[in-house]
N, C-alpha and C positions, 0 to 999 in steps of 0.2 A: 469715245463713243460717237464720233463723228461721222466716222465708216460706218455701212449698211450693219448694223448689228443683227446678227443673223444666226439662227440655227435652224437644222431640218433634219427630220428623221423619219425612218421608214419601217416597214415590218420584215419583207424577207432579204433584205442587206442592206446599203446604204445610201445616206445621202450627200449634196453637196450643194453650196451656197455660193453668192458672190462674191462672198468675203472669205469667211471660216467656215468649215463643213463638218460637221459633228455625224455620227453613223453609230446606225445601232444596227444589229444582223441575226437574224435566227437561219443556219445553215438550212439549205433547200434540202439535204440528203434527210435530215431532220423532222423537216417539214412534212418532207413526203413520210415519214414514216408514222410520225406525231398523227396527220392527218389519216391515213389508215388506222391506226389506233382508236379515232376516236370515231369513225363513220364517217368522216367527210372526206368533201374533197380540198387538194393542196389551195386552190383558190379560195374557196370558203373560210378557210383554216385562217390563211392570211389573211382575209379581208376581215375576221374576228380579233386577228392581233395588230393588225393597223385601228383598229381604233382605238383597240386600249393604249397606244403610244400616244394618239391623238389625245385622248381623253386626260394623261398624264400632263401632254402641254399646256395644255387649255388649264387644269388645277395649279400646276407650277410657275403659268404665268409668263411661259416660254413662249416668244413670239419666234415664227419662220417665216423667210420668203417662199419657199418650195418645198414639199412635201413628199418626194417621190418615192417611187416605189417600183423593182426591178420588174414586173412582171406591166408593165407601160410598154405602149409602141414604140413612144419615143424614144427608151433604152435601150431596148431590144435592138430599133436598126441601128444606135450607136455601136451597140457590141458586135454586131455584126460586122460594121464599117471596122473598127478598131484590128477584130479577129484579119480582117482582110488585110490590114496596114502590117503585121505582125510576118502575114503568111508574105508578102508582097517583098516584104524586105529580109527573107529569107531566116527568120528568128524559129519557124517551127519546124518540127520534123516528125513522122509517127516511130515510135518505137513499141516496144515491150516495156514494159516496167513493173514492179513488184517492190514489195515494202512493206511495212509494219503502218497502217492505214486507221487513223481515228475517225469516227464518223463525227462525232462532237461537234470536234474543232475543224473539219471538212480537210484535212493535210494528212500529207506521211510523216512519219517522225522516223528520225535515225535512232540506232542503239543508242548512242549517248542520251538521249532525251527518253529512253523506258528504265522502269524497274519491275523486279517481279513482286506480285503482288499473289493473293486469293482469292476467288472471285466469291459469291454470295451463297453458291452451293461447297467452296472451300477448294475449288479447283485452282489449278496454279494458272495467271495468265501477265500479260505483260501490259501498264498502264503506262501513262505520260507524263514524266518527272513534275509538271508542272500546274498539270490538273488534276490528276489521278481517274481522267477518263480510259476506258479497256481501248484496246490497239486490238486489230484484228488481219494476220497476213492477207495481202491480196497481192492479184499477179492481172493484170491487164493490158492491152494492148490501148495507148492513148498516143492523143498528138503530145509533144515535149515542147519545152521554149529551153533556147541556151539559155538558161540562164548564166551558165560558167561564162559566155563572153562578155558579158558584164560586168566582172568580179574588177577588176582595174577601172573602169569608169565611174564605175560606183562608186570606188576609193578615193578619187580624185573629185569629185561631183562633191563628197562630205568634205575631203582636207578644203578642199576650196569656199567649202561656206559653212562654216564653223556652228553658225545660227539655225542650218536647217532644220536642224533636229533639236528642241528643247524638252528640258531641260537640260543640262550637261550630263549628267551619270548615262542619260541611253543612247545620246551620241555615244559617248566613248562606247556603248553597249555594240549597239552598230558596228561601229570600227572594227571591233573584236568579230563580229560575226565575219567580217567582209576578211578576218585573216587566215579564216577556219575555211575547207573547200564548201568551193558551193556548185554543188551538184545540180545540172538541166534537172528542171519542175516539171512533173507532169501538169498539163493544162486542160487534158477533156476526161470525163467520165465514159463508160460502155455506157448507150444510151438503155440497154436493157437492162442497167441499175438504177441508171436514176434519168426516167421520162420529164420530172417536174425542173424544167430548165431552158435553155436558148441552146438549141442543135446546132451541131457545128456546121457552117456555109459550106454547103457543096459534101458534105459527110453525114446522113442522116442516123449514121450509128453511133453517133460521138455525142455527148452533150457537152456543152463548152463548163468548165469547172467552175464551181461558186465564185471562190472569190476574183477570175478573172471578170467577169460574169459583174459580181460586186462591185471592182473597185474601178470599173468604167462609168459608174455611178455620180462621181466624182464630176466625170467627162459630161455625161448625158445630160445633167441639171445646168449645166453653161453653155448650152446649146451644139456641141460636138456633134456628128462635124465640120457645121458652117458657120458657127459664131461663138464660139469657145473662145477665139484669139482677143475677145475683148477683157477677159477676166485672166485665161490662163497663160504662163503659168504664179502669177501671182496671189495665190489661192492660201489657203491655212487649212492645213486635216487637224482635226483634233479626237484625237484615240490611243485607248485605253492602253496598258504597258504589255498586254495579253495580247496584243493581235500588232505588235511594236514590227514584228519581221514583215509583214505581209503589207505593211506602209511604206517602211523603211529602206527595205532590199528588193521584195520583188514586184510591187509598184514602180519603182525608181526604175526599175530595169524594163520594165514594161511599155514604161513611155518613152525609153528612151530608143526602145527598140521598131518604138511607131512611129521614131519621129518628133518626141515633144519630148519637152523641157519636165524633169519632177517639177511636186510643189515646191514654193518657194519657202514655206516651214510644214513642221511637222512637228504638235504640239502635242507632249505625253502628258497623262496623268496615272494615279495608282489608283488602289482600290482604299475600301473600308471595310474594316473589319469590326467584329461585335464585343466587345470584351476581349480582345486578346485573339476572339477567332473568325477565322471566315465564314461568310456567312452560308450557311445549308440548310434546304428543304429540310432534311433529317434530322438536324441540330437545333431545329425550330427556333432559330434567331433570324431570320430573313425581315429587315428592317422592309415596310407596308409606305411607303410614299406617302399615302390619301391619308392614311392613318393620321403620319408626322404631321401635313398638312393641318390636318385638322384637329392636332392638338395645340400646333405651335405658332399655328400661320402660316401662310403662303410664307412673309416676309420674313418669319421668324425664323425658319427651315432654312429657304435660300442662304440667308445671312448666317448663319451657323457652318453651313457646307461648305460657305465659298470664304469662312472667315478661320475654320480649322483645317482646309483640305491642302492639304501641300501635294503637288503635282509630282516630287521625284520620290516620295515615299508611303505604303501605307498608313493611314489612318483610324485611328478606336475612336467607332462609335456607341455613345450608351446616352442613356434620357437625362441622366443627371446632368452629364456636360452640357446637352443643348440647354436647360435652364439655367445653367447657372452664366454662360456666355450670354444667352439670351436678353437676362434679363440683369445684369451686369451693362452692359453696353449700350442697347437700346433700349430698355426700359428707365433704369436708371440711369445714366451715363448722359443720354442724348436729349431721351424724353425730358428726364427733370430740369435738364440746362433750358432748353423751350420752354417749360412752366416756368420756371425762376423767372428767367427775362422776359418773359410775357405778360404774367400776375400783373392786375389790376395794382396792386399796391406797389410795385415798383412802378409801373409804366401806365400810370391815370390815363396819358391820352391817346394808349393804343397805339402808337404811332413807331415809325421807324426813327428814334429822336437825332441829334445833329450831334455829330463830330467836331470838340475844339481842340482846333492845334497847338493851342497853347496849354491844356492841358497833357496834350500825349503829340510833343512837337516834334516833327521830324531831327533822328539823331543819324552824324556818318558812324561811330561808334556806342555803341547802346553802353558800354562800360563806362563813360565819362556821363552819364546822366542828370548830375546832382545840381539842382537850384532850377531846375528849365522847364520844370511841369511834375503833373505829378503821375507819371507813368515809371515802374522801377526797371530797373538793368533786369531783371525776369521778367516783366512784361515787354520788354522790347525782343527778348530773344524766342517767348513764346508766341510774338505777332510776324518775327520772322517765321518762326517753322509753320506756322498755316500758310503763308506768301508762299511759301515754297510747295506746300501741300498738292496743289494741281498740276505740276509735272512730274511731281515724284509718286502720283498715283498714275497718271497717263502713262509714264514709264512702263509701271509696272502692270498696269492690265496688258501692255500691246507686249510684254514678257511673258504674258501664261503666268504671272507669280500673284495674282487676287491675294490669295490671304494676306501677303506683303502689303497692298495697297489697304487695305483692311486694317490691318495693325497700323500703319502710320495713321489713319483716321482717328481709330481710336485710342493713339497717343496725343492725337491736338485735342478729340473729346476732352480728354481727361486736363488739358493744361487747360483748357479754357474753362471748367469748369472751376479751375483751380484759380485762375483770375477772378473769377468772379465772388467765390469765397475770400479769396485773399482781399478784396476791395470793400466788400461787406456794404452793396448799394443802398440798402433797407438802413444803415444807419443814418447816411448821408442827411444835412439837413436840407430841405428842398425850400425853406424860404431863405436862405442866404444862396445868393447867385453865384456865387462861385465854385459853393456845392453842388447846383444843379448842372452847373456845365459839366464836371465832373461825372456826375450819376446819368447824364443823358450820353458820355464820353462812352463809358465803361459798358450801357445798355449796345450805344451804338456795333462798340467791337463787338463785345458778343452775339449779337442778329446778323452781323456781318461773317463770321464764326460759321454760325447754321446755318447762312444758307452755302456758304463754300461746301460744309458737310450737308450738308441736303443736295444738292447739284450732283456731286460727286457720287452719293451713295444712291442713282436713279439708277442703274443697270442692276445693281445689288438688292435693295429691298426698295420697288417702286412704286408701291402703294404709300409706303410712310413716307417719304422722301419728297412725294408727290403731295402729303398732309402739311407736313414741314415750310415745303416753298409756297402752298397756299395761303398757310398761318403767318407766312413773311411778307404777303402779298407780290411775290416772285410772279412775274408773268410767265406761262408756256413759253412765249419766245425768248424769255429771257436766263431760261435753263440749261443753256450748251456751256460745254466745256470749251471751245474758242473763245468764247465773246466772256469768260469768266473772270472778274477782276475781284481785286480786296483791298480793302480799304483807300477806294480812291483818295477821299481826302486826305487823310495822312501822306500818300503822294501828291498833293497840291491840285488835286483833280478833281471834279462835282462828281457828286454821288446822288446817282438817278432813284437810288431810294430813300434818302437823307429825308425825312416828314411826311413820308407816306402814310397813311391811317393803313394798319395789320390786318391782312384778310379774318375771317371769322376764328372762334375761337372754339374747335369742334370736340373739345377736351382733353383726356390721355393720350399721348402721341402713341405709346405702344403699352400694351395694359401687360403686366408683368405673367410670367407663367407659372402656372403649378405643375406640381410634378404629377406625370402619370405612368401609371402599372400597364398602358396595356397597348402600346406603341408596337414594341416587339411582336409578331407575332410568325409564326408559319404560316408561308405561303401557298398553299398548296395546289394552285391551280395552273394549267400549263401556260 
């Protein structure tokens, strides 16, 4: 978390950041119709659901550099300039076109992607294998992009970087798509469908299509098109496994047909499900955000999602799990190692106490320990796996793999808490001095312990973590993952917090959870 840590999101498609660019979308075709439904207009409509995203940040504790939102001037003449690079380099053409048309999901679907289904009055009609949204044939006269001359460059663009697409399962997803045909995209709508849009330059009866429309969003937030080249293409999309084609294929084909480079990754995630099912209005299990917020914590929520959420596959969410991981790991786990080693009756003088080496002396093999201090061949191998801890978490955040870096954390929780029990400081005598070097030995690893896991865990749950390094007396500036070391003295090194007096003591680190009945709820509102 060195890099600009960054998310942004918007209401009617997406956004994009300097680093990683997270997007959230509600289709215009949608919009415009939602907002007829309810008496407004398409503007209104959005600028009601851009704050409830905002509103969501600001509870979740999401910070962004940019916040944009496709109906800006600034994207607008992006998409404009873009549509112009496309047309200039001879990538569109108008044809006819006709297809089995979702309004949803704003695309055509081929047969292979319907089944026949019943509609609500019991009529027969044709949905989308994948959503179970209705299709409805349309027949229009739109601009097209090849996309078919992309179909080899795209091939080559993935065999050549292996990494662009993660996880592994939708790369290989990809690939498979890129050996199936792929048919030129329509790219504009009949503007007398859909008015609420960016008209296509120079064709006032064309509306440019959502998501090309969308996914210049991307372009428009890095200043496209006179100062994009600072960031692009070294950028991170991070999106969902449902909208994986429209990132993946004709993204990638898009920029390459204007000229630029795709991103340089392309990070999936799955979804969650409620007991077994997905989640629906009608099924009345639509998990409430503010809800969970506010039953479990900002930190306790986050830390849950991002410590059960595996990116290459769904995941069951129910109330029980979050309490029991919750209050497992950070309540007990983390919290109670903090009070151990903090309690007045261990640690009288508050302090960060001094590391002896001759207690726990540097070994080249932890297996030949015997006679040289009193640190055991387990304690040497569990002071290794925390030394190791900070790149084997950097690793894994800059991999999209969080719960990975999560679970290794709370594998050192658990051994250092396990050192600590195994030593049993509270019996130690503190007026023979050689037990006190010992008990001030064993305080020191452990405060050394939390605050590695305190450091580590600030992107994850940054209110406790920010409790933690205060309770260690950790300076803000002395909270980054560069400048992060462990147990200098044992490497022969001063230790700039070795007799510090421990910032205040503001009590429970994280106050455990109860369980409640009324998380779940129906959503009902648009």
């Amino acid at each position: 978390f060195e890099k600009p840590s960054t998310t942004s999101e918007c209401s009617e498609s997406f956004s994009a950041t300097k680093n990683r660019s997270r997007q959230l979308w509600v289709p215009k075709t949608s919009i415009q119709q939602a907002a007829a439904a309810a008496g407004t207009s398409p503007p209104e409509l959005c600028e009601r659901v851009s704050s409830l995203f905002h509103q969501a940040l600001t509870h979740a504790a999401v910070s962004f550099t940019d916040f944009t939102r496709t109906s800006e001037p600034r994207h607008q003449r992006a998409v404009r300039h873009f549509w112009g690079a496309l047309r200039d380099g001879g990538a569109l053409y108008k044809g006819s076109y006709e297809g089995w048309y979702c309004t949803p999901e704003e695309c055509f679907l081929p047969e292979s992607q319907l089944a026949e289904r019943r509609d609500a009055q019991g009529r027969p009609c044709k949905v989308s294998l994948e959503t179970g949204h209705q299709v409805h044939w349309t027949k229009e006269e739109n601009y097209m992009f090849r996309l078919s001359a992309f179909q080899d460059p795209l091939r080559k663009w993935l065999r050549d970087n292996p990494q662009a697409i993660s996880p592994y399962p939708f790369y290989q997803r990809v690939l498979h798509w890129l050996e199936e045909d792929l048919p030129d995209l329509s790219v504009s709508r009949e503007r007398s469908r859909l008015q609420w849009g960016i008209p296509v330059p120079s064709d006032s009866t064309q509306t440019i299509y959502v998501w090309v429309d969308a996914l210049v969003n991307y372009l428009s937030v890095v200043g496209y098109p006179e100062t994009h080249g600072e960031w692009w293409p070294a950028v991170h999309h991070v999106v969902g496994k449902d909208i994986l084609k429209f990132h993946a294929v004709y993204w990638p084909a898009l920029l390459m047909a204007a000229g630029l480079a795709p991103p340089e990754r392309i990070l999936v995630h799955s979804h969650w499900t409620v007991h077994g099912q997905k989640m629906s209005k009608s099924l009345g299990n639509v998990i409430d955000p503010f809800a969970c917020i506010g039953q479990y914590t900002v930190d306790g929520f986050r830390y849950f999602l991002l410590r059960q959420g595996v990116p290459e596959r769904d995941c069951d969410y129910y109330d029980e799990k979050v309490v029991k991981v919750v209050n497992s790991e950070l309540a007990d786990a983390l919290g109670g190692l903090l009070n151990r080693s903090t309690a007045l009756s261990i640690n009288p003088s508050n302090t960060y106490p001094c590391f002896s080496e001759s207690c726990f002396p540097k070994v080249l093999d932890y297996r030949e320990t015997k006679g040289m201090g009193r640190a055991s061949a387990e304690d040497y191998e569990f002071v290794a796996s925390v030394a190791s801890l900070p790149l084997q978490v950097a690793n894994y955040f800059e991999g999209f793999q969080i719960y990975k870096a999560l679970e290794c954390i709370a594998l050192c929780v658990r051994q250092t808490n396990s050192f600590f029990q195994r030593h049993r400081p509270w019996k130690l005598n503190r007026k023979d001095p050689a037990e006190q070097l010992w008990l001030d030995t064993i305080i020191h690893v452990t405060l050394e312990c939390l605050r590695v896991y305190g450091t580590l865990l600030q992107p994850v749950i940054p209110h406790t973590a920010d409790r933690l390094l205060s309770r260690l007396a950790v300076e803000p500036e002395e909270r980054g993952l560069s400048s992060l070391t462990f147990l200098a003295r044992y490497n022969g090194k001063s230790c700039p917090f070795e007799g510090r007096q421990l910032g205040p003591d503001t009590g429970i680190l994280f106050h455990r959870l109860e369980k409640s009945r009324h998380v779940v709820s129906a959503h009902t509102e648009g």
